[in-house]
N, CA, C and O atoms as a MOPAC input file, in Angstrom:
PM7 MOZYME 1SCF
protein

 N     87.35000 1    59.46700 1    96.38400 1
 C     88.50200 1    60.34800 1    96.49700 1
 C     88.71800 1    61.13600 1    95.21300 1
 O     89.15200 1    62.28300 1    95.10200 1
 N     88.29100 1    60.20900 1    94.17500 1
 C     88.59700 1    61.33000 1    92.79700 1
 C     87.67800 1    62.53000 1    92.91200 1
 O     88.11700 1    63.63800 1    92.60500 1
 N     86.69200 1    62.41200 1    93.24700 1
 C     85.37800 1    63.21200 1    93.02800 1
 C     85.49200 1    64.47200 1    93.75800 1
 O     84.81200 1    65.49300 1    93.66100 1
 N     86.67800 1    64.14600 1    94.65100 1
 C     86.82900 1    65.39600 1    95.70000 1
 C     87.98900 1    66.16100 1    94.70300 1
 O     88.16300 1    67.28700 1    94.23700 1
 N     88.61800 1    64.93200 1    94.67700 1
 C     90.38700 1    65.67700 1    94.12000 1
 C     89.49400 1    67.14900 1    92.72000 1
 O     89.64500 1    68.36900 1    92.66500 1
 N     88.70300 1    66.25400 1    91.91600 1
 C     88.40300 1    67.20400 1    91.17100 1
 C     87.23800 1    68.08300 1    91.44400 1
 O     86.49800 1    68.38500 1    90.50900 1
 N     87.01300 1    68.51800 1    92.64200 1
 C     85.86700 1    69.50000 1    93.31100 1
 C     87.12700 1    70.29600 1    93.59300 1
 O     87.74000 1    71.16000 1    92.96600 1
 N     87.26600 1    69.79500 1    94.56500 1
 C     89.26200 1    71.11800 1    94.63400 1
 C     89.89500 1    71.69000 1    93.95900 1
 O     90.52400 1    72.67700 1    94.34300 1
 N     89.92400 1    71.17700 1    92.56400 1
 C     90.97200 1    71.81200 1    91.53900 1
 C     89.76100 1    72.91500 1    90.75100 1
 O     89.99200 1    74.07300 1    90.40200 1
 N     88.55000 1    72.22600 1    90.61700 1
 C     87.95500 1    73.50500 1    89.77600 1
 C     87.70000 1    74.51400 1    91.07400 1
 O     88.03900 1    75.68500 1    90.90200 1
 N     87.08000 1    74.11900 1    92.46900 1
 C     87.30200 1    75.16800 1    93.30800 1
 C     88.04300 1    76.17800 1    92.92900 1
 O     87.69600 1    77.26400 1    92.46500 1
 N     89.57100 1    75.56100 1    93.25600 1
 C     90.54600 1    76.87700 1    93.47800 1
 C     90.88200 1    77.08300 1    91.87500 1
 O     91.48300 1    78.14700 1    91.72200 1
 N     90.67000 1    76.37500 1    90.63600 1
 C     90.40700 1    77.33700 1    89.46800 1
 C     89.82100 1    78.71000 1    89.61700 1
 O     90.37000 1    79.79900 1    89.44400 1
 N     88.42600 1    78.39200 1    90.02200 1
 C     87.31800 1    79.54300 1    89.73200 1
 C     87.59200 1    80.74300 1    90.86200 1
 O     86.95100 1    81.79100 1    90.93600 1
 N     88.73900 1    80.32200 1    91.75700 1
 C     88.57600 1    81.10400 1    92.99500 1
 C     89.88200 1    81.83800 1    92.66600 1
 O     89.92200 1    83.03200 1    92.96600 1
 N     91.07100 1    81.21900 1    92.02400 1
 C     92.24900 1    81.69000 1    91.79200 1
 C     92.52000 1    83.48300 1    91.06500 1
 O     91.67200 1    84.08500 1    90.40700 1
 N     93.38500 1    83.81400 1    91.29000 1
 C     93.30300 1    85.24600 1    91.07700 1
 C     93.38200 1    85.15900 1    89.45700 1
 O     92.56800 1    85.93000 1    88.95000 1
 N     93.99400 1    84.56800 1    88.69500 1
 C     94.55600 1    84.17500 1    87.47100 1
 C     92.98000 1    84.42800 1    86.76800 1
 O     92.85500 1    85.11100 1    85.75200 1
 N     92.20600 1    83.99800 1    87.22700 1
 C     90.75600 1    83.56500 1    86.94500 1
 C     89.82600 1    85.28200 1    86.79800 1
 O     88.73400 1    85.37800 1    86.23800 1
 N     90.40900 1    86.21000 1    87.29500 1
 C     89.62000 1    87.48900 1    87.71800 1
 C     90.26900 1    88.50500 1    86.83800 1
 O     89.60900 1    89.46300 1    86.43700 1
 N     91.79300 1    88.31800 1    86.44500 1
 C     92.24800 1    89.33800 1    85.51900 1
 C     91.87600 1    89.10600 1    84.01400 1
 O     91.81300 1    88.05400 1    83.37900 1
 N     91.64500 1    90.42000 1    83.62800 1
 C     90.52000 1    90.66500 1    82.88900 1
 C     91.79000 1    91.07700 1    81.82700 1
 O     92.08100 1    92.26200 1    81.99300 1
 N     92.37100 1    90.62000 1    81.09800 1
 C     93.70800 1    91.41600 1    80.90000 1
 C     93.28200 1    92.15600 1    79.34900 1
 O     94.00300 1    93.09100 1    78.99900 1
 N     92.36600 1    91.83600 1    78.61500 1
 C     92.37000 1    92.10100 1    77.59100 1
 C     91.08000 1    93.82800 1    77.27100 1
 O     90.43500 1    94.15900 1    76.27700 1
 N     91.21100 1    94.38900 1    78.45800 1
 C     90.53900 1    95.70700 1    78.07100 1
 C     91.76600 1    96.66300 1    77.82300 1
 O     92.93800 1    96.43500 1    78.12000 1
 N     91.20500 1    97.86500 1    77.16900 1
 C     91.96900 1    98.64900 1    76.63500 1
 C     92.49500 1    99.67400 1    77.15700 1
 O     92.15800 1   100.74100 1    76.64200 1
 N     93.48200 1    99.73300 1    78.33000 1
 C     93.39700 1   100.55400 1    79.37100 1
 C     95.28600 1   101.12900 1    78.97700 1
 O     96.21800 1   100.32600 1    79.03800 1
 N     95.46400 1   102.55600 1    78.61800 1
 C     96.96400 1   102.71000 1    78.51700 1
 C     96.78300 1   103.21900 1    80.32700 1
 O     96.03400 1   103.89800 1    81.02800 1
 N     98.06100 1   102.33700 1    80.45000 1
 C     98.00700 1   102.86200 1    81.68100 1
 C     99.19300 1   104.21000 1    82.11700 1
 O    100.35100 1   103.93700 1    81.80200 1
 N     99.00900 1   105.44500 1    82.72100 1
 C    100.17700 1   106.23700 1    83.05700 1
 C    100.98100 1   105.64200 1    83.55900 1
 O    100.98300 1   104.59900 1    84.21200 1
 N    102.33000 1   106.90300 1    82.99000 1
 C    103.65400 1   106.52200 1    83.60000 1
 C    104.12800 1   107.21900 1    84.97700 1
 O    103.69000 1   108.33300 1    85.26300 1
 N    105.08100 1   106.50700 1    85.86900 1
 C    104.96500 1   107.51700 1    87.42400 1
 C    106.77500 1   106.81400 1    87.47500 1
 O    107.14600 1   105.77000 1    86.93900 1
 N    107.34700 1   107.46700 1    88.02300 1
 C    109.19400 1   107.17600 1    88.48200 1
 C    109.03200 1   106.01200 1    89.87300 1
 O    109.77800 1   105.05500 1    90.07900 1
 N    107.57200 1   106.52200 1    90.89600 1
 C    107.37500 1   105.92800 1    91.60700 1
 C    106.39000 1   104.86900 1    91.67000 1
 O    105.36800 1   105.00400 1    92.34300 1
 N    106.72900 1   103.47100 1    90.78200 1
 C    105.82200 1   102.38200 1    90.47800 1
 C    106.76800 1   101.39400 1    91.11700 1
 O    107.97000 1   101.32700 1    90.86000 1
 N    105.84800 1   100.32300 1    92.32100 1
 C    106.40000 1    99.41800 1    92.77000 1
 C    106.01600 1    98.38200 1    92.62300 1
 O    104.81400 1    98.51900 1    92.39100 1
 N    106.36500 1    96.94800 1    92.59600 1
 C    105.33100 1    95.84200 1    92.28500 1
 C    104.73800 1    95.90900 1    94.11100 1
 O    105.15500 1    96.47800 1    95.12000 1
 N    103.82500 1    95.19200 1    93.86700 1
 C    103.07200 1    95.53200 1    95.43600 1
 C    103.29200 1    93.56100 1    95.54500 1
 O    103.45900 1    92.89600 1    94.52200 1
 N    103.25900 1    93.14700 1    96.46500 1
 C    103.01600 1    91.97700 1    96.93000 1
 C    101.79800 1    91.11700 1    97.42500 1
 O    101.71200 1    89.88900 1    97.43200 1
 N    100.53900 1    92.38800 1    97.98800 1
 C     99.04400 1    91.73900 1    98.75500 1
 C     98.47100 1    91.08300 1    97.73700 1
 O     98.73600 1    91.09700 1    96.53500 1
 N     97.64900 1    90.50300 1    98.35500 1
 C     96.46500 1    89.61100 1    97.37700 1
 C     95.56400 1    90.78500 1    97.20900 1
 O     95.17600 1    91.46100 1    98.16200 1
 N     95.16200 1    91.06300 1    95.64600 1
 C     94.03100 1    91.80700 1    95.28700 1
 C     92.35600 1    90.98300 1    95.45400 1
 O     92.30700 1    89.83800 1    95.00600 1
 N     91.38300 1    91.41800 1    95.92000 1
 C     90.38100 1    91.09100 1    96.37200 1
 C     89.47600 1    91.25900 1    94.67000 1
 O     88.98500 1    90.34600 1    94.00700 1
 N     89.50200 1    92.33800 1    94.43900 1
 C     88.50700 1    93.05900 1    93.04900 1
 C     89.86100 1    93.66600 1    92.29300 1
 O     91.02700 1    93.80000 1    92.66500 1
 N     89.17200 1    93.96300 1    91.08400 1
 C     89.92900 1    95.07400 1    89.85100 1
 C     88.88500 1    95.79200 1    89.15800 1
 O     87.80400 1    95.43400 1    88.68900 1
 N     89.51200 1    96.94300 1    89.21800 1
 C     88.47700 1    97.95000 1    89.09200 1
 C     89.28800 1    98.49600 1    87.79300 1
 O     90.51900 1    98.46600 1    87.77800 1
 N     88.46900 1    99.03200 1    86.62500 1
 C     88.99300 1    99.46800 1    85.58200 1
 C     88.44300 1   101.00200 1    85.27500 1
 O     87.47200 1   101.50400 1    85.84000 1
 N     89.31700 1   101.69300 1    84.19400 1
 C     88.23100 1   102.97500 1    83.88900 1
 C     89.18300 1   103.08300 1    82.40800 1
 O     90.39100 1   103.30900 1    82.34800 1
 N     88.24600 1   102.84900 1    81.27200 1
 C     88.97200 1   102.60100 1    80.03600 1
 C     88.77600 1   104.01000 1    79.55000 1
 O     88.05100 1   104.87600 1    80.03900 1
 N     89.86900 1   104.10500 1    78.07500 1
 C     90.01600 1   105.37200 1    77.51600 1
 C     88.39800 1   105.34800 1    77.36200 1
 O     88.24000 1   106.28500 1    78.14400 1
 N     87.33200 1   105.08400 1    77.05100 1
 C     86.22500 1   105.61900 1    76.52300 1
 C     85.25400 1   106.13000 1    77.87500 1
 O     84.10000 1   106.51100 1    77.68000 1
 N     85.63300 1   106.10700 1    78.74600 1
 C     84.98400 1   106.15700 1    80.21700 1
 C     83.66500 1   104.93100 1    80.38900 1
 O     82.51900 1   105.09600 1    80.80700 1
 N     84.28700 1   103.79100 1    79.93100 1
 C     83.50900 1   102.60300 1    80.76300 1
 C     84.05700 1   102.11900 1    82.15000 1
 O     85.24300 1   102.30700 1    82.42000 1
 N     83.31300 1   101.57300 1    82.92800 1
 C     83.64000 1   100.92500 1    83.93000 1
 C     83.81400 1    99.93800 1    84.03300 1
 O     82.83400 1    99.35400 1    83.56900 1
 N     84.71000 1    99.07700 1    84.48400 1
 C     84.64400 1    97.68200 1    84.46800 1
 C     85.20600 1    97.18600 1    86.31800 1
 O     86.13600 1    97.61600 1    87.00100 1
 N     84.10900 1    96.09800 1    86.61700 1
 C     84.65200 1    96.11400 1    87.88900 1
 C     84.63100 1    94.19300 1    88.09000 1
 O     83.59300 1    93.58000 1    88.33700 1
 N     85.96000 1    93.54300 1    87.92100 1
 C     86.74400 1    92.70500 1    87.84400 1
 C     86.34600 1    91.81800 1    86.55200 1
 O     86.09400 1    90.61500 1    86.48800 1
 N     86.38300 1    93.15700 1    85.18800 1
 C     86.49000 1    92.61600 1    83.91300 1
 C     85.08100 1    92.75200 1    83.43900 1
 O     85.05200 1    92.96100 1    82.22600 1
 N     83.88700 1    92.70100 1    84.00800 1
 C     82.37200 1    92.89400 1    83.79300 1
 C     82.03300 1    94.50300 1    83.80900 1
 O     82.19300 1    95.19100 1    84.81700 1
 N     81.50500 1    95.05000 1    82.46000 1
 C     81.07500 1    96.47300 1    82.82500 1
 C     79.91800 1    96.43900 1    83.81300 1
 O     79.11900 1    95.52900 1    84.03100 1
 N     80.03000 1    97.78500 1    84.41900 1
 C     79.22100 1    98.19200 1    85.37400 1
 C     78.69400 1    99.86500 1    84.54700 1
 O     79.31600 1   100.40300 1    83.63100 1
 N     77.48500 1   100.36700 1    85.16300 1
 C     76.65700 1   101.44300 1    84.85900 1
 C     77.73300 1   102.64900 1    85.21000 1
 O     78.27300 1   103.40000 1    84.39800 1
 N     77.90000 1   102.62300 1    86.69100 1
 C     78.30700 1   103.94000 1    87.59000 1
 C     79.00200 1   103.54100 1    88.58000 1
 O     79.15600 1   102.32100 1    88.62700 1
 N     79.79600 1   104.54900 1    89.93200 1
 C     80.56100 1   104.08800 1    90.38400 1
 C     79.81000 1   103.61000 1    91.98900 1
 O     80.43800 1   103.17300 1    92.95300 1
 N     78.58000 1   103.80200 1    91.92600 1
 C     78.01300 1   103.21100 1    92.92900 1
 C     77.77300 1   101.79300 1    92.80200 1
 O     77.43600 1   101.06300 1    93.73400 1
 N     78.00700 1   101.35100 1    91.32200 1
 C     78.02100 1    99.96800 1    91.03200 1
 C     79.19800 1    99.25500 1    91.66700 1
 O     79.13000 1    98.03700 1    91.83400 1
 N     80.19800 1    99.89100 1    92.00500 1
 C     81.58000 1    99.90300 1    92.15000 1
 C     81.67100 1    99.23600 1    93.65600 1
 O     81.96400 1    98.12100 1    94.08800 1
 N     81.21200 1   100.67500 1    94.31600 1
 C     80.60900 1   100.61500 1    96.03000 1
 C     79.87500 1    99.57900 1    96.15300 1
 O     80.44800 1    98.74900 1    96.85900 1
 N     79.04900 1    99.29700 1    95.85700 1
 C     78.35900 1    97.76600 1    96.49400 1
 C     78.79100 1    96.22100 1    95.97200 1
 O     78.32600 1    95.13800 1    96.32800 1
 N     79.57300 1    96.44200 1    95.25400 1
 C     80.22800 1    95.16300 1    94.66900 1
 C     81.49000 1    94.93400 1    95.57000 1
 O     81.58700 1    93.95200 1    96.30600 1
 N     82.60300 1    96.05900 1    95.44800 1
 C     83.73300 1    95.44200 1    96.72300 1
 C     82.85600 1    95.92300 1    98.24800 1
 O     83.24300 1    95.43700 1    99.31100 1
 N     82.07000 1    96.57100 1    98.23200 1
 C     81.08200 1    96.29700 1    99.51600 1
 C     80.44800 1    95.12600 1    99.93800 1
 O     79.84800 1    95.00800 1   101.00600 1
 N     80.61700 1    94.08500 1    98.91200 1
 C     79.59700 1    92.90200 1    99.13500 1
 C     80.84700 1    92.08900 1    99.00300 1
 O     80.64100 1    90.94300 1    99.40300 1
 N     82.38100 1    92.32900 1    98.47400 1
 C     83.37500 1    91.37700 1    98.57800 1
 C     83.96200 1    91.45700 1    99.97800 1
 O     84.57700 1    90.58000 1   100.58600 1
 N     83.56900 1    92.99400 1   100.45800 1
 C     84.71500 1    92.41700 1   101.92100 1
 C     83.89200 1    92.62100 1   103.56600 1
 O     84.38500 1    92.94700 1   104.64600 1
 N     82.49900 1    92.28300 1   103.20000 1
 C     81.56200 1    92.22700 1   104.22700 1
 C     82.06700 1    91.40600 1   105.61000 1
 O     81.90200 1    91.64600 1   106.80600 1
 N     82.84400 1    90.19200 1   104.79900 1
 C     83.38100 1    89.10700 1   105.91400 1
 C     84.56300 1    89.49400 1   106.47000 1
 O     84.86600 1    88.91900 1   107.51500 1
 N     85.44100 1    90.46300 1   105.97100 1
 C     86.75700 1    90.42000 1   106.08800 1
 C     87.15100 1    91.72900 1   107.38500 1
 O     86.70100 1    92.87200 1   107.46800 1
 N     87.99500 1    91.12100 1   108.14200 1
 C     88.33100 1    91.76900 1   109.24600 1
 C     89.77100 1    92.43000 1   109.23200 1
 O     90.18000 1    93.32000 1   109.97800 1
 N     90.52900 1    91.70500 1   108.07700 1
 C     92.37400 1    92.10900 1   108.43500 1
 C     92.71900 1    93.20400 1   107.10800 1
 O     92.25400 1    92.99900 1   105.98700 1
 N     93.12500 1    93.74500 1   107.25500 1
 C     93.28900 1    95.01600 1   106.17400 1
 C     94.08100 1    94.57400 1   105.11100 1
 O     94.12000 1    95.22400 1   104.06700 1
 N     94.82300 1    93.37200 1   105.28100 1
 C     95.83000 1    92.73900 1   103.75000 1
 C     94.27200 1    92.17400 1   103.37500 1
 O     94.36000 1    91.24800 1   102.56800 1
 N     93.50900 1    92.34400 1   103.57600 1
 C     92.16900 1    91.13900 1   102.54100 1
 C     91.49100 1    92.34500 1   101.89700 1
 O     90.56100 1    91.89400 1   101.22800 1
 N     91.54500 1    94.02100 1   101.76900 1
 C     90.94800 1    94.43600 1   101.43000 1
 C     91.20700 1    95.26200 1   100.08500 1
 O     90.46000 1    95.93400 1    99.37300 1
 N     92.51200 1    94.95600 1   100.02600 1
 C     93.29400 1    95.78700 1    98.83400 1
 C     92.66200 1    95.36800 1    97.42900 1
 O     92.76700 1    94.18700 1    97.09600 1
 N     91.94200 1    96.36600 1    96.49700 1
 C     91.61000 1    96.59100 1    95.26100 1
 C     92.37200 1    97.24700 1    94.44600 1
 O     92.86500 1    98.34300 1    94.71600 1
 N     92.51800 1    96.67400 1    93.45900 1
 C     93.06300 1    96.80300 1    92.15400 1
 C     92.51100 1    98.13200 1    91.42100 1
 O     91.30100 1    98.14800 1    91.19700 1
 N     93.26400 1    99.22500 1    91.03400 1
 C     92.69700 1   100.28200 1    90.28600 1
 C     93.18700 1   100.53100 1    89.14500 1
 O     94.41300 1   100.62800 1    89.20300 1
 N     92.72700 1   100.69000 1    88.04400 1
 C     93.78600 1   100.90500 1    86.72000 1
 C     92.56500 1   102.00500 1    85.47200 1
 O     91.39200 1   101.89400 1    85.11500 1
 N     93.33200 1   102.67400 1    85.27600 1
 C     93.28200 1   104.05100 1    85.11800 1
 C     93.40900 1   104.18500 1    83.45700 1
 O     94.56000 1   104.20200 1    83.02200 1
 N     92.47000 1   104.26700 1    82.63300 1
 C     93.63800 1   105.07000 1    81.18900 1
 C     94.14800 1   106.65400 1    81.50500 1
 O     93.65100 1   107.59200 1    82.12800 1
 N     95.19500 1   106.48800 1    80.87100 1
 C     96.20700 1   108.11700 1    81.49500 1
 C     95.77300 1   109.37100 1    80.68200 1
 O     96.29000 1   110.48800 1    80.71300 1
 N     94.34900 1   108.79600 1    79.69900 1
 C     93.82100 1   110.19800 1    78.78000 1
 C     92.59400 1   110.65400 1    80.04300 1
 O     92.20100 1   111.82000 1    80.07200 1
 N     92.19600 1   109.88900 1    80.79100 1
 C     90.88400 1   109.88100 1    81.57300 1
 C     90.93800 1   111.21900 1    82.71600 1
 O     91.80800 1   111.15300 1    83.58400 1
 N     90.10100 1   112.29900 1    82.70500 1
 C     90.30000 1   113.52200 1    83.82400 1
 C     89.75100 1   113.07800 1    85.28300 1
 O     89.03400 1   112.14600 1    85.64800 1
 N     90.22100 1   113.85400 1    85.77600 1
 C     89.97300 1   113.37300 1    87.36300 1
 C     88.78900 1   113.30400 1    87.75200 1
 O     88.46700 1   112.60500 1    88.71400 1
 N     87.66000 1   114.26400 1    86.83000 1
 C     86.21000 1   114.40700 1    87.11100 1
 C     86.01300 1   112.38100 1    87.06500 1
 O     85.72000 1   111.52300 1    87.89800 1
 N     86.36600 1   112.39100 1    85.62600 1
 C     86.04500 1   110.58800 1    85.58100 1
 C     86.35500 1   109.92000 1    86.81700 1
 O     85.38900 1   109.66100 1    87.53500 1
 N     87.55600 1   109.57100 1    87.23600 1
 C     88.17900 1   108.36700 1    87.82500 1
 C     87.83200 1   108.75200 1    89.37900 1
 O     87.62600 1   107.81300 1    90.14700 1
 N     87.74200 1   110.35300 1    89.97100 1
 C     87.88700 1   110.51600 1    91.18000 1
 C     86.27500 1   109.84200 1    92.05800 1
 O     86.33900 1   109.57500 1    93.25800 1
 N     84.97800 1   109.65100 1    91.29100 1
 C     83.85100 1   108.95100 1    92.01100 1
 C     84.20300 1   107.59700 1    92.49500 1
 O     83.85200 1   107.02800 1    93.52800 1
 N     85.10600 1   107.12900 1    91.36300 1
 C     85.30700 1   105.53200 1    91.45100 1
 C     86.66000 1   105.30900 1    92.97300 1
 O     86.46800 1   104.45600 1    93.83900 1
 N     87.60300 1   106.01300 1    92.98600 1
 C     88.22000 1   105.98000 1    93.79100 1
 C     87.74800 1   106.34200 1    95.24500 1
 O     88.31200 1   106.03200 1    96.29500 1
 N     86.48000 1   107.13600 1    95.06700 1
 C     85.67500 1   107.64400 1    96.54700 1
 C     85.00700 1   106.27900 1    96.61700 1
 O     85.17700 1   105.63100 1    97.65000 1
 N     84.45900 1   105.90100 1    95.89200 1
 C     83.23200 1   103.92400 1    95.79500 1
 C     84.05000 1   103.40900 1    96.39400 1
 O     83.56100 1   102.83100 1    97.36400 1
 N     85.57100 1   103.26100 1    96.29200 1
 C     86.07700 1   102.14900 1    96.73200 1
 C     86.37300 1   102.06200 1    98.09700 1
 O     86.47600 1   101.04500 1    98.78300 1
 N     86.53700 1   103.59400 1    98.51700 1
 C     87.33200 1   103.92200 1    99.74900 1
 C     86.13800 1   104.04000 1   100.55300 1
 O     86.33800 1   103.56400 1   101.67100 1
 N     84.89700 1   104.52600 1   100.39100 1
 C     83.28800 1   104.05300 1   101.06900 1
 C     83.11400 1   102.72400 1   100.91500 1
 O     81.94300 1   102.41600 1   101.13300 1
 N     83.68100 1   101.97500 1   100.67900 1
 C     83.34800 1   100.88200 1   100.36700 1
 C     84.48800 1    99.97300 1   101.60500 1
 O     84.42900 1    98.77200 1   101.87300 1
 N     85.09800 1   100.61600 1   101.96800 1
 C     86.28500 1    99.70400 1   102.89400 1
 C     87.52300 1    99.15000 1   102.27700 1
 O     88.38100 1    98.51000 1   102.88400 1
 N     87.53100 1    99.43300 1   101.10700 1
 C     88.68600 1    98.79300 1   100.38500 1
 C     90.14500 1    99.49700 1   100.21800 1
 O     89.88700 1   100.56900 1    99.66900 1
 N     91.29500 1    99.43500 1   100.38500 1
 C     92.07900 1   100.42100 1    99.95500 1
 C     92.67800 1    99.62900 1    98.55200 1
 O     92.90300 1    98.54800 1    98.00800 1
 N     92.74000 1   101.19900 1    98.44300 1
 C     93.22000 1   101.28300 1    96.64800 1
 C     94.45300 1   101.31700 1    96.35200 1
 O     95.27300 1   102.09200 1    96.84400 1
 N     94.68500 1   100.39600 1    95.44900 1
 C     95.95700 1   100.23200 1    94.97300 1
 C     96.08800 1   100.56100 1    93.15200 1
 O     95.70100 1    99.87900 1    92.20300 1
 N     96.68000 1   101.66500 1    93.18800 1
 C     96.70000 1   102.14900 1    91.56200 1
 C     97.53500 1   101.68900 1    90.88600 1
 O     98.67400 1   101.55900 1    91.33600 1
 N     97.18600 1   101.27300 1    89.49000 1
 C     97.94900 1   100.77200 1    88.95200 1
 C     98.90900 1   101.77600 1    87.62400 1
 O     98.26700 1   102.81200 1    87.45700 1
 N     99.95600 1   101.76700 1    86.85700 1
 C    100.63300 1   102.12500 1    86.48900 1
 C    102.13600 1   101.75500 1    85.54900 1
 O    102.37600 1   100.54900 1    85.49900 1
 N    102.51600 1   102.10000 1    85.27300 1
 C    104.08500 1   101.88900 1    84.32000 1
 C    105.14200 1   102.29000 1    84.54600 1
 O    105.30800 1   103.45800 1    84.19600 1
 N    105.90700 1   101.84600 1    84.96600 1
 C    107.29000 1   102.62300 1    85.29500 1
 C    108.00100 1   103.45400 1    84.39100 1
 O    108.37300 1   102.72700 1    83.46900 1
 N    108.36100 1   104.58900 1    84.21100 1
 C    108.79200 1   105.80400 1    83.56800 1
 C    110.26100 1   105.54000 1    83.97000 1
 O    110.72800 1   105.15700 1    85.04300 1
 N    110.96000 1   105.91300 1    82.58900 1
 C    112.26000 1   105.88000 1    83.02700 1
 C    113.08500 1   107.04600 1    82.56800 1
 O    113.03800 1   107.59000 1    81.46500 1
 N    113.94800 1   107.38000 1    83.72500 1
 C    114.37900 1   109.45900 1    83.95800 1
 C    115.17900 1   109.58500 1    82.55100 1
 O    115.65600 1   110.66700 1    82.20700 1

């Protein structure tokens, strides 16, 4: 019984979301009036730092086709649309040429995007 108890706990360690945020890249994120906390379970986190690296759930990646086959290969199994929501977070110096491939990867990819942001205050 112990042997299980502690197969379970590192399980849902390594599986836990706590386990995937990558919190320490360097990402300022923009400010918007309209920032809500969201409630779904995030599947992936997708990053795009001030220097235009990629990071896709804390691990750099090359390009944004790296992007596409990674939450392509996370939601192969998944049938209900709350299992597909990805994490997007943005630095607010980054032009749209940058960030807009990565946001097409995700959305070819089956995932909807959830951007991340700072609340601005009027």
């Amino acid at each position: 019984m112990g042997d299980i108890a502690f197969l379970l706990i590192i399980f849902f360690l390594v599986c836990s979301e706590a386990s995937k945020d990558k919190s320490d890249l360097d990402v300022k994120l923009p400010y918007s009036e309209h920032v809500a906390k969201q409630k779904t379970t995030v599947v992936a986190r997708v990053a795009l730092d001030g220097t235009g690296q990629i990071y896709f759930d804390g691990v750099k990646v090359d390009s944004a086709k790296d992007v596409e086959w990674g939450v392509r290969n996370l939601l192969t199994n998944t049938v209900a649309d709350d299992q597909r929501h990805v994490q997007f977070k943005c630095d607010k110096l980054q032009s749209k040429e940058a960030f807009e491939p990565i946001l097409q990867a995700i959305a070819e990819a089956g995932g909807i995007i959830e951007a991340v942001g700072e609340k601005s205050e009027k």
